[in-house]
C-alpha positions as CSV (number, residue, x, y, z in Angstrom):
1,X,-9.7,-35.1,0.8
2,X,-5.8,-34.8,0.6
3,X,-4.0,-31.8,1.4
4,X,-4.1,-30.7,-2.8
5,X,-7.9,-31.4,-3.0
6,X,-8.9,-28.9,0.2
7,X,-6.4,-26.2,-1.4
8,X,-7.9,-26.7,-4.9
9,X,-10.9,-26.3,-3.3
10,X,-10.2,-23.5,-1.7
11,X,-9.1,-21.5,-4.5
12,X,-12.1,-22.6,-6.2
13,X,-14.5,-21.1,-3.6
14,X,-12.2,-17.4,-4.2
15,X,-13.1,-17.3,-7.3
16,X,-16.9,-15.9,-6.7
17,X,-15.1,-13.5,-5.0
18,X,-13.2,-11.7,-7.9
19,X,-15.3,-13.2,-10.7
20,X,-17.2,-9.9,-11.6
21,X,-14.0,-8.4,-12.1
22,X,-13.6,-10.5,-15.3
23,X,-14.5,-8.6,-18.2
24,X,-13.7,-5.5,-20.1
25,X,-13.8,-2.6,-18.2
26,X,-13.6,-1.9,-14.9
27,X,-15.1,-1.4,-11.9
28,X,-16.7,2.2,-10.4
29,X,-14.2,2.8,-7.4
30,X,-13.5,6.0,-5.3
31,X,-9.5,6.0,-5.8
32,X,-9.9,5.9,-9.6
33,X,-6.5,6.7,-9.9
34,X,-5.0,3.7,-9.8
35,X,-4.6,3.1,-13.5
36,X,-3.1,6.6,-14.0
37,X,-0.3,5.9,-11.3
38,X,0.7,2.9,-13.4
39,X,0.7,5.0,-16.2
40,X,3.4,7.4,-14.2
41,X,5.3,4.6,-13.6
42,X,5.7,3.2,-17.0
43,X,7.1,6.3,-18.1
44,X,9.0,7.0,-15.4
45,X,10.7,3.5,-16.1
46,X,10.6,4.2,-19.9
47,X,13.3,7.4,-19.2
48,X,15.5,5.2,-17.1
49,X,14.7,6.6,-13.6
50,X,15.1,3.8,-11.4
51,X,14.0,4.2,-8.9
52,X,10.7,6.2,-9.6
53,X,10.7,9.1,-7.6
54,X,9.0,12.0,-9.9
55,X,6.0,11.5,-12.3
56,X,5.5,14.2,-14.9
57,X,1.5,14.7,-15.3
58,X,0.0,15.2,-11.7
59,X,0.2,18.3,-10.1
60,X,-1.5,19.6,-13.1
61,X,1.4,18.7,-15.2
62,X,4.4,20.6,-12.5
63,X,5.7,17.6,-12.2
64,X,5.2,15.9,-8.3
65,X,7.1,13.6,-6.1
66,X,4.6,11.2,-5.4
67,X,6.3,7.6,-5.4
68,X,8.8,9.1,-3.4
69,X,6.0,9.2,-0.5
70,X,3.2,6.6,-1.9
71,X,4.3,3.2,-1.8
72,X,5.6,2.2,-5.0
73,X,5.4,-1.5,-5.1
74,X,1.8,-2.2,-6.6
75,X,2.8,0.5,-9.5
76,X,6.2,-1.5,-10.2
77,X,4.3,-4.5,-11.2
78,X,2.0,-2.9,-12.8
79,X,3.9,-1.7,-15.2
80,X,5.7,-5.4,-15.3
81,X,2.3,-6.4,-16.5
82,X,1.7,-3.6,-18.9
83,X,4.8,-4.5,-20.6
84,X,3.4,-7.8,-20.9
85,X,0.6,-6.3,-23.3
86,X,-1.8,-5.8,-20.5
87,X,-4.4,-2.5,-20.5
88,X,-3.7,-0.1,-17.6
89,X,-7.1,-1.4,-16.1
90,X,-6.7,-4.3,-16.7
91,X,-3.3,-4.4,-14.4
92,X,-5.3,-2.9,-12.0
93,X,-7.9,-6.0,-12.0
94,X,-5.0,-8.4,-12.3
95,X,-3.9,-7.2,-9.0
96,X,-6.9,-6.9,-7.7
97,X,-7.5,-10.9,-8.9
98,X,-4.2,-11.8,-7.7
99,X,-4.6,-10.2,-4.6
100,X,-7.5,-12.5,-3.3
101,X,-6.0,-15.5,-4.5
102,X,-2.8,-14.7,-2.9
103,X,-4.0,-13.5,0.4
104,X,-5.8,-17.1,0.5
105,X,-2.8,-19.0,-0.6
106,X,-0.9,-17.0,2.3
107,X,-3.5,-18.0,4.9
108,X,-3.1,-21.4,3.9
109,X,0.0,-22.1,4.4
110,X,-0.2,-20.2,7.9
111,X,-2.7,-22.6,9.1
112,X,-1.6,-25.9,7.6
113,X,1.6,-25.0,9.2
114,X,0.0,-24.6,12.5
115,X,-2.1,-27.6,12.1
116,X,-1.2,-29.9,8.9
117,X,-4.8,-29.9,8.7
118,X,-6.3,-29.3,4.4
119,X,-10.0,-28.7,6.4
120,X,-8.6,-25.9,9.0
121,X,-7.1,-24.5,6.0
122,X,-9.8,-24.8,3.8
123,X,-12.3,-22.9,6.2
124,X,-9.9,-20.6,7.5
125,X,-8.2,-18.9,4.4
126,X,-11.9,-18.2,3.1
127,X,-13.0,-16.6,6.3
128,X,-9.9,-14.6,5.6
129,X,-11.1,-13.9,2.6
130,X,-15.0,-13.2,3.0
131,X,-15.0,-10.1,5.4
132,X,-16.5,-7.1,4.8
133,X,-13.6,-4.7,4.6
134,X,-11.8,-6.8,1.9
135,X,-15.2,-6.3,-0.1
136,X,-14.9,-2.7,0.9
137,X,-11.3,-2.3,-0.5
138,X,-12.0,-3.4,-4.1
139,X,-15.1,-3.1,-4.8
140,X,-16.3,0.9,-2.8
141,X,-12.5,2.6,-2.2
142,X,-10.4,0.9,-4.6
143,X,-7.3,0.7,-2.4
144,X,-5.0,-1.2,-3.9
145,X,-2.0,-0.9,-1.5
146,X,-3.9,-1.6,1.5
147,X,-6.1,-4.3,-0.1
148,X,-2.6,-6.0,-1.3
149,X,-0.9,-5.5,2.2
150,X,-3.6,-8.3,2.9
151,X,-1.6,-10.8,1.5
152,X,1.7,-10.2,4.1
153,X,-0.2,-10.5,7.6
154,X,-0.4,-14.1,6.7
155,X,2.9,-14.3,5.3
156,X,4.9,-13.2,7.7
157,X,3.6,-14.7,10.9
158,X,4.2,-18.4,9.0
159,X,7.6,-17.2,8.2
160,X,8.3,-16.0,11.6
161,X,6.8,-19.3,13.0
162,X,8.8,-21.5,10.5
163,X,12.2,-19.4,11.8
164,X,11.4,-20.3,15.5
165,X,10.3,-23.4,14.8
166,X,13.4,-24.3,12.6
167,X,11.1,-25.5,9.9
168,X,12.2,-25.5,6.2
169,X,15.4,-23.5,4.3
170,X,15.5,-20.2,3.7
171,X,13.3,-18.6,6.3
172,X,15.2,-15.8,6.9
173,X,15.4,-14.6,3.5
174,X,11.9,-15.3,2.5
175,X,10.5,-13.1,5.9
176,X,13.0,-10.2,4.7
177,X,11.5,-10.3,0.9
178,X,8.3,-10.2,3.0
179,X,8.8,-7.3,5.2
180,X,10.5,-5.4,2.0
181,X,7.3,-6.0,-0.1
182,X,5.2,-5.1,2.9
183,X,6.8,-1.8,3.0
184,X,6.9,-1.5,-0.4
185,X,3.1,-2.3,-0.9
186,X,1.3,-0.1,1.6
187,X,3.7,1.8,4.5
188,X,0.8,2.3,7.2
189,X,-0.2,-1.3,7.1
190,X,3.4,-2.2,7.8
191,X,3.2,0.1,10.9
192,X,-0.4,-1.2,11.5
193,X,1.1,-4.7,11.2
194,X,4.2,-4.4,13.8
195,X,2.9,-4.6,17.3
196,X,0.6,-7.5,16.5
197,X,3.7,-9.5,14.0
198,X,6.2,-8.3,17.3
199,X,3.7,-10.3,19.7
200,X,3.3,-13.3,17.9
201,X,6.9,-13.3,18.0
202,X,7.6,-13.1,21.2
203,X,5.1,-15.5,22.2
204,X,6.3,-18.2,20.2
205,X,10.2,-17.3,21.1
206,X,9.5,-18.3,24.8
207,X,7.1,-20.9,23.8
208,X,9.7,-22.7,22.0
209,X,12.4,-21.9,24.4
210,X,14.4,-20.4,21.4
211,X,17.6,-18.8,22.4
212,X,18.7,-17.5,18.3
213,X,14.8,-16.7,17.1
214,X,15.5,-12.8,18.2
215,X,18.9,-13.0,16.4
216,X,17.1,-14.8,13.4
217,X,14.7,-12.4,12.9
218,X,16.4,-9.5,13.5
219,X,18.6,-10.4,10.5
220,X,15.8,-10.7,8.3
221,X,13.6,-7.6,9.7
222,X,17.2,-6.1,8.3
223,X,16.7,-7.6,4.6
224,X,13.5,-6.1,4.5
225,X,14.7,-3.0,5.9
226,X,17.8,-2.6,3.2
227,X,15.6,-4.1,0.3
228,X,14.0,-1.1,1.0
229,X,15.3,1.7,2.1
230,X,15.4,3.4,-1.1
231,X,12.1,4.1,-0.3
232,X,11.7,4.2,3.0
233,X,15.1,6.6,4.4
234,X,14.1,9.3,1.8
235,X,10.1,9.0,3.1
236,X,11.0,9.4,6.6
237,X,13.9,11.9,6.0
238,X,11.7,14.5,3.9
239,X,8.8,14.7,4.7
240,X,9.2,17.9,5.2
241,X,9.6,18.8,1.5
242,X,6.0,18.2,1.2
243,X,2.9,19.5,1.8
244,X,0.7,16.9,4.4
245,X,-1.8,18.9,6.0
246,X,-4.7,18.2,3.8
247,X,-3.9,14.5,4.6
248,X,-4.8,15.0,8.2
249,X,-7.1,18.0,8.7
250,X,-10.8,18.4,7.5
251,X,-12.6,15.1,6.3
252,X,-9.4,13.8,6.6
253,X,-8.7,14.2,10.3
254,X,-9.0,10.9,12.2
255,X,-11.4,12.4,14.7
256,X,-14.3,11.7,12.3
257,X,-14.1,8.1,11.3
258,X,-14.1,6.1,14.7
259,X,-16.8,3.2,14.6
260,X,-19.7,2.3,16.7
261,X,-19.5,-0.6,18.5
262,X,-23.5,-1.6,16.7
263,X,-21.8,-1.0,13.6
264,X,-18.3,-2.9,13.8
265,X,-20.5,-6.2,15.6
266,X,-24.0,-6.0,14.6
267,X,-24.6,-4.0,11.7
268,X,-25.1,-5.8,8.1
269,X,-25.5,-2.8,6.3
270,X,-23.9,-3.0,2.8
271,X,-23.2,0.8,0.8
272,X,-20.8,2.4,-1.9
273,X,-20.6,5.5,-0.1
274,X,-18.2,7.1,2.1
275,X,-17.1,6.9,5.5
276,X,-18.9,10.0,7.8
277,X,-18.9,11.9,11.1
278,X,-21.3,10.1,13.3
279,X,-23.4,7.0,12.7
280,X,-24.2,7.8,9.1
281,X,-21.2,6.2,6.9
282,X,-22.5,5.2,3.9
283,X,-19.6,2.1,3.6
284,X,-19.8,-1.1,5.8
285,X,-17.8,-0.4,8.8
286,X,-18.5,-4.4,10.2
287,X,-15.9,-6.8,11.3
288,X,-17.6,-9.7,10.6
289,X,-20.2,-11.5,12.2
290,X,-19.2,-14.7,11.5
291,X,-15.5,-14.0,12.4
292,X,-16.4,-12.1,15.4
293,X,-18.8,-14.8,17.0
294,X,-16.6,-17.7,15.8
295,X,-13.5,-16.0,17.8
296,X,-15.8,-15.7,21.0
297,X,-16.5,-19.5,20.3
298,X,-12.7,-20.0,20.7
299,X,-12.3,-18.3,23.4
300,X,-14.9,-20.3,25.2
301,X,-13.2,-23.5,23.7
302,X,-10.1,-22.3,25.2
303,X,-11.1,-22.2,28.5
304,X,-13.3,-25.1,27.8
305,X,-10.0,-27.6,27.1
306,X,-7.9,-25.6,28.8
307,X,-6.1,-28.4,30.3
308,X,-6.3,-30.0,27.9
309,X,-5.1,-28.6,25.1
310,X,-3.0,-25.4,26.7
311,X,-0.6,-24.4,24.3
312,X,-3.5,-24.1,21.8
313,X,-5.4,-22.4,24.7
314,X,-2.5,-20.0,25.6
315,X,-2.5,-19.3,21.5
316,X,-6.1,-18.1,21.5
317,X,-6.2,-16.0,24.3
318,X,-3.3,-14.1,22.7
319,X,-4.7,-13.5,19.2
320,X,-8.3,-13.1,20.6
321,X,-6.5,-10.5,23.1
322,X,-4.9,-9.3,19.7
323,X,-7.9,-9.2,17.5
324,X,-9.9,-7.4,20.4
325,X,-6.8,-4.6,20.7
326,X,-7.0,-3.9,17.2
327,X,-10.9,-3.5,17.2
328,X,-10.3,-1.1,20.2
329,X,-8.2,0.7,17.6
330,X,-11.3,1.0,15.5
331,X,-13.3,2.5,18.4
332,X,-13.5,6.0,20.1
333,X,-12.1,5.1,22.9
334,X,-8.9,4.7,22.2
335,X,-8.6,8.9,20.6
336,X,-6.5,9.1,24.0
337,X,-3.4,7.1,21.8
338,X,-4.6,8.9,18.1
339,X,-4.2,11.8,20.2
340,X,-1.0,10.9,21.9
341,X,1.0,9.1,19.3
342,X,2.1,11.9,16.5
343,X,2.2,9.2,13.9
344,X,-1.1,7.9,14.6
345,X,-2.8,11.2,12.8
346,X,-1.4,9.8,8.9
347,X,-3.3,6.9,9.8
348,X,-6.5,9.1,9.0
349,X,-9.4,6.4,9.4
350,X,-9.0,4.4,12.9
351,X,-11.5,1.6,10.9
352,X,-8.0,0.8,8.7
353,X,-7.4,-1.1,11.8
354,X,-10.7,-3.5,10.4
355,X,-7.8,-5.2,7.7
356,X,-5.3,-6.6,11.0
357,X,-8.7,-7.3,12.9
358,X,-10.1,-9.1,9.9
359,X,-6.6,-11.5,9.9
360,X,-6.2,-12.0,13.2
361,X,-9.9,-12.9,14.4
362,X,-10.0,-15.2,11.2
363,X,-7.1,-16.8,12.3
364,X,-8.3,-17.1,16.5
365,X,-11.7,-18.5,14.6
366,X,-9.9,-21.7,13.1
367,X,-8.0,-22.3,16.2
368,X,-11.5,-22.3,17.9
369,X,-12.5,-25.2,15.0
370,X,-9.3,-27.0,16.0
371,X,-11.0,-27.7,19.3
372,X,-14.1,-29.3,17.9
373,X,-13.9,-33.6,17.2
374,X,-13.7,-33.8,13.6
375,X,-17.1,-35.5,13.4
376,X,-18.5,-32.3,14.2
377,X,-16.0,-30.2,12.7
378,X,-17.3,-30.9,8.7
379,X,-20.9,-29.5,9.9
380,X,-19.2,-26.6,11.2
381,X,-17.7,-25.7,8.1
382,X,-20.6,-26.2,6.0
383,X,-22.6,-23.9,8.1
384,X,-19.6,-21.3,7.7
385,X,-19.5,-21.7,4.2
386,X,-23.2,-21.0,3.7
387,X,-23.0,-18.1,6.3
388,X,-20.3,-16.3,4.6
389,X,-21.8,-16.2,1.2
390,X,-25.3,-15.9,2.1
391,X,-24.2,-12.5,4.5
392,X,-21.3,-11.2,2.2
393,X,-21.3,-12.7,-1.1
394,X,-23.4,-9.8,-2.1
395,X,-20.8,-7.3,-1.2
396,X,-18.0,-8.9,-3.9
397,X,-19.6,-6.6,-7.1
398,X,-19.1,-3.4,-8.3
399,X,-22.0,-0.4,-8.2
400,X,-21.2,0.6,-11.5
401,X,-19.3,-1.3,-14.4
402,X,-17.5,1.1,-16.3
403,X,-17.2,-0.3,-20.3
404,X,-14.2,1.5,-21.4
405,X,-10.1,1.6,-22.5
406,X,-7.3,3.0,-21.5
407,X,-7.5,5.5,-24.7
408,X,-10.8,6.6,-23.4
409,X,-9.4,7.1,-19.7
410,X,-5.9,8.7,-20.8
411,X,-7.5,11.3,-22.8
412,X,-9.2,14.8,-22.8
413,X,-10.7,15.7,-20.0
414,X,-10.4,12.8,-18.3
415,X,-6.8,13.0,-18.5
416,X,-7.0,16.4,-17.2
417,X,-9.4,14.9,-14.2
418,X,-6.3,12.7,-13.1
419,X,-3.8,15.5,-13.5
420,X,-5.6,17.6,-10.6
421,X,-6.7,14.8,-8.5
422,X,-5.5,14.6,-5.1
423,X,-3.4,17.2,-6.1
424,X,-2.9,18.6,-2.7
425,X,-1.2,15.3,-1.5
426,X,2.3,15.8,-1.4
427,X,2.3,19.3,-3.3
428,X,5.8,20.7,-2.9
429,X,6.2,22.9,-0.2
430,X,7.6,25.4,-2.5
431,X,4.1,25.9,-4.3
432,X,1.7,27.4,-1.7
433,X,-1.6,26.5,-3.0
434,X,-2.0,23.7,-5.8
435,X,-2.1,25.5,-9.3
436,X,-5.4,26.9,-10.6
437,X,-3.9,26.6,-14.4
438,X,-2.2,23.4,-16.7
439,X,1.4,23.8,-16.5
440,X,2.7,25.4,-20.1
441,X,4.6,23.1,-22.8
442,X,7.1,24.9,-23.3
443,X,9.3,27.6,-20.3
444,X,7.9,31.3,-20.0
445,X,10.3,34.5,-20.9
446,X,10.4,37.6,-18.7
447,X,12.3,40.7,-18.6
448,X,13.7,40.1,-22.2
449,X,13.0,38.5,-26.0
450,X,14.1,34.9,-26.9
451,X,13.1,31.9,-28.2
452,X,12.7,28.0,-27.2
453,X,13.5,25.6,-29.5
454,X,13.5,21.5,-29.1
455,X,12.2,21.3,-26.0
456,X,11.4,18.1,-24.4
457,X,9.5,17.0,-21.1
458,X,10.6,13.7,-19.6
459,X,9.6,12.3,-16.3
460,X,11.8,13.9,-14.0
461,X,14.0,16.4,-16.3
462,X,13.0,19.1,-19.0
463,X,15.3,20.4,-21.8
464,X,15.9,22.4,-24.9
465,X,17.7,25.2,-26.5
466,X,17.1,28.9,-25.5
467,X,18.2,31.9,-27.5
468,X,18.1,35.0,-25.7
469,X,18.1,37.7,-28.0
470,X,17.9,40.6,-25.3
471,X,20.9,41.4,-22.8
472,X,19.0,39.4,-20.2
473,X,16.0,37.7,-19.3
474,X,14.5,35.6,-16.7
475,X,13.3,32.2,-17.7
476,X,10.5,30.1,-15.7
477,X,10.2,26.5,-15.8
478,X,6.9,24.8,-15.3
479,X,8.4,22.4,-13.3
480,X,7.8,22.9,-9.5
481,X,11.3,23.2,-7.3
482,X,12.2,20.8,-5.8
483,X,15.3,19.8,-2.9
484,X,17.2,17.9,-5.2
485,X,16.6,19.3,-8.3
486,X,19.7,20.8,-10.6
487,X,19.8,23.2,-13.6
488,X,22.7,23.3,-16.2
489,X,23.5,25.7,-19.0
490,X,25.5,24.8,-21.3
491,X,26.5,21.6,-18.9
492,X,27.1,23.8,-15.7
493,X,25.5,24.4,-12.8
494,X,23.5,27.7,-12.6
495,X,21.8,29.4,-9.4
496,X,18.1,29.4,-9.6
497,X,15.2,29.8,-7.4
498,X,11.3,29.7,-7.2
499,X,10.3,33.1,-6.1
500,X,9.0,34.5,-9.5
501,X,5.1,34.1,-9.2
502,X,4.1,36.9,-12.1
503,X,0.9,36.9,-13.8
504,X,0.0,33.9,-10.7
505,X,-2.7,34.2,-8.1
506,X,-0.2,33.0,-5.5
507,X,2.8,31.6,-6.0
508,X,3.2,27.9,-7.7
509,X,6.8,27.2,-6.6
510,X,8.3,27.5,-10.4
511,X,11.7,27.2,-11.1
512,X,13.0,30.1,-12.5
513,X,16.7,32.0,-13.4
514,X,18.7,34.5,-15.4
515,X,20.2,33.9,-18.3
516,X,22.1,36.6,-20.6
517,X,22.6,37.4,-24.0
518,X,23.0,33.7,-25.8
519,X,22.7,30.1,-26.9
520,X,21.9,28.1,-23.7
521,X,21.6,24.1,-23.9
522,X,19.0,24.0,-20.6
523,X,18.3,21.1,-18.4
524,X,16.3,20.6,-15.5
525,X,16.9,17.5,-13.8
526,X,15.5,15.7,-10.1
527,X,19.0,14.9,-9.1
528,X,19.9,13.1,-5.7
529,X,19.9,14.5,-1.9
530,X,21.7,12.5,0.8
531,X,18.9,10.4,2.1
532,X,18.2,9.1,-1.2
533,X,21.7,8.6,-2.4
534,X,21.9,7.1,1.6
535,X,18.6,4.6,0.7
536,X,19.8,3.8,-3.1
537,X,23.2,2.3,-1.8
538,X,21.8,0.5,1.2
539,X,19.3,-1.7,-1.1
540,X,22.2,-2.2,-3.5
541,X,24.2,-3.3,-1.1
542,X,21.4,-5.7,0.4
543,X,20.8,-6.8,-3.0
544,X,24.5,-7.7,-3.6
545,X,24.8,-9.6,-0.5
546,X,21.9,-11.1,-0.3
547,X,22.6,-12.8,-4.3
548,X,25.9,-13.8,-2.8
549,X,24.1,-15.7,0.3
550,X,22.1,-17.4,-2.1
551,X,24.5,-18.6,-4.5
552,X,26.9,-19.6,-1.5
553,X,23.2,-21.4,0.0
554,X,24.5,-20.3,3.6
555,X,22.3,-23.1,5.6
556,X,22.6,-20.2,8.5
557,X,19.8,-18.2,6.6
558,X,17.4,-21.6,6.5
């Protein structure tokens, strides 16, 4: 077969892998959120606020910063698609769909790259995508950003390869796009991703003797870095703003979730429950027997041809050395660098690190194949293709199919469901506790008579007319404060606070002020603080100058 028919029929033998996503409905998953967070993004874009930084209906409808913390990227295109006349679940499928097929497409290239062969690539991009913890992803937890993040590992070691190698235009500004969407699509897998992308790096620079690879890369690590810093400067800069200890005490402290060493290489078990303390996780935890055996294989290979072949030798010994790391990650004994390493704690599950080791042993598993004489190679991948869909191909369904439409799921108390879910994620720290009531329609008056007229509740500002009839009153917002947030009367600046917790079994973290005696034209409004102002102009100005690169085709950037 040519090149074309073994990447045809690669992306034919995806398709059992996403095919009981098509129909109407969607599947049972654990985040069922999803939907509702493209929901919060099409309004946010519907008001004009670009970026989206405040959604209007979680927090039990306070308001709540989430896409200023939780990667944004997924949630942008899905409301593309929406706008497209796509259901809210049915975005969420479409990513899912596009998401396999991508991931594969991705591997592909990697490998044909690294050995213009269509059979490698054939056999390695579908033990990419046939692992356990991809089935895990859609079909049990629903993770969308992680489960997309899958499609970058490939991505950006062929574009880092390409740059060394001096292979093809463009490079430079393809890897940046890369490391921007990587970032954009799920932030821990970027971190995840760095020491094993840094490696691979480093290892071809000296391979190839390049002197400008560093230089090369740096540049576009920088495009990445400026596309996004709108997101990424403000979530570094304020975290403090938020509340983060739920995300990394109780079930989720990652001192419950390290994996056995039976169940990451021996166990088979299949489950669409939840990941446990102890040996009793009711999810597959495996890495994959096939791609864990096939990677010994190559290792053995290796030292096999040695000799012979000891570039390709040197190659597997570092992503075997890579892949084993990573799995190391997974285990207890590496809580000495969870416990160590500050950041490590937001990771919250150590078996996260199963999506890098599911890349990276695939990957040391073809370069195993690439040792065997092609006679033999065909029965090899025969027997890996029956392998991975007689121990896996049961995992790609859904528990439960869930027949329904986005009127169904946006309404009632479902609606309310996805108001108060998660809800302690990224609370403001002004609210102490998460609020045990529905955030009123309309502001509450204190300490004085008026009246509310025209009010209105956009995404991230609320406004209307207030007549205050008394000398004074106090006037509470059910908007949560926020740094960054403004009030105007009458198109100035008033002082305000969010200490009045009346008629509250602890305080939610309201805005509230005084106003006197009056006609007052309110508005609440998210404005900017430095980091964000700092993160919006950066990716502006990346944008601008990368467009002028472009339409100047600077060969330097190739």
């Amino acid at each position: 077969m040519k090149r074309y028919g073994w990447l045809l029929a690669m992306l034919l033998f995806t398709i059992p892998s996403f095919v009981a996503l098509i129909r109407p409905g969607i599947q049972s998953i654990q985040d069922n959120m999803q939907y509702f967070r493209v929901y919060e993004m099409d309004i946010c874009l519907a008001d004009g606020q670009i970026p989206c930084r405040w959604v209007p209906d979680m927090g039990y409808g306070f308001g709540y910063p989430l896409f200023l913390y939780y990667s944004p990227g997924p949630y942008y295109l899905g409301a593309g698609l929406h706008a497209l006349g796509w259901q809210y679940i049915d975005v969420i499928k479409l990513e899912f769909i596009a998401g396999f097929i991508l991931s594969g497409l991705a591997m592909y290239w990697l490998i044909s790259s690294l050995f213009k062969s269509g059979p490698l690539a054939f056999i390695g991009s579908l033990i990419y995508i046939y692992v356990p913890v991809r089935a895990v992803e859609v079909y049990v937890r629903g993770s969308l950003g992680e489960f997309l993040a899958m499609i970058f590992f490939p991505l950006l070691f062929v574009l880092t390869y390409r740059i060394i190698r001096k292979i093809g235009k463009y490079n430079i500004i393809w890897f940046g796009l890369a490391i921007s969407g990587m970032f954009l699509t799920h932030n821990l897998m970027s971190i995840a991703m760095a020491p094993f992308l840094t490696a691979w790096i480093v290892y071809w620079s000296l391979v190839e003797k390049s002197k400008d690879a560093f230089k090369k890369i740096g540049i576009g690590l920088l495009i990445g870095l400026g596309l996004s810093a709108f997101y990424v400067l403000p979530l570094i800069l304020e975290r403090s703003y938020v509340h983060l200890e739920s995300m990394t005490g109780g079930y989720f402290g990652y001192q419950q979730h390290f994996v056995s060493l039976y169940q990451l290489f021996i166990s088979n078990y299949w489950g669409y429950g939840s990941s446990q303390l102890g040996l009793n996780d009711g999810i597959s935890l495996s890495v994959g027997q096939i791609q864990w055996l096939f990677s010994i294989l190559a290792v053995i290979l290796a030292i096999t041809y040695y000799k012979k072949h000891k570039d390709e030798s040197k190659t597997v010994f570092l992503l075997a050395g890579l892949g084993l790391f990573s799995l190391f990650m997974v285990h207890q004994r590496s809580e000495f660098i969870w416990s160590n390493v500050p950041l490590m704690k937001y990771f919250q599950f150590p078996w996260r690190f199963l999506v890098s080791s599911a890349f990276l042993l695939s990957l040391t598993s073809v370069y195993g194949l690439s040792f065997v004489k092609d006679k033999y190679r065909k029965l090899f991948i025969v027997v890996i293709l029956m392998s991975l869909f007689g121990l896996y191909g049961r995992y790609f369904k859904p528990v439960e199919w869930l027949v329904t439409t986005d009127k169904e799921l946006l309404g009632g108390d479902e609606f309310t469901k996805q108001q108060t879910a998660s809800i302690f994620d990224y609370l403001p720290v002004s609210a102490f506790l998460p609020p045990n009531y529905k955030a009123l329609p309309v502001p509450e008056i204190f300490d004085g008579e008026g009246t509310i007229d025209n009010y209105q509740k956009r995404s991230d500002d609320q406004m209307g007319v207030i007549t205050i009839e008394s000398i004074e009153a106090k006037v509470r917002i059910p908007l949560f404060d926020f740094p960054g947030m403004t009030v105007t009367d009458n198109g100035v600046k008033i002082y305000f606070d969010h200490s009045d917790c009346r008629n509250q079994d602890y305080c939610f973290g309201q805005i509230s002020f005084k106003l006197k005696k009056g006609i007052h034209q309110i508005r609440v409004n998210l404005g900017s603080t430095p980091p964000r102002v700092a993160g919006d102009l950066i990716s502006l100005l990346t944008f601008i100058v990368l467009a002028v690169v472009l339409v100047k085709r600077n060969s330097w950037f190739g």
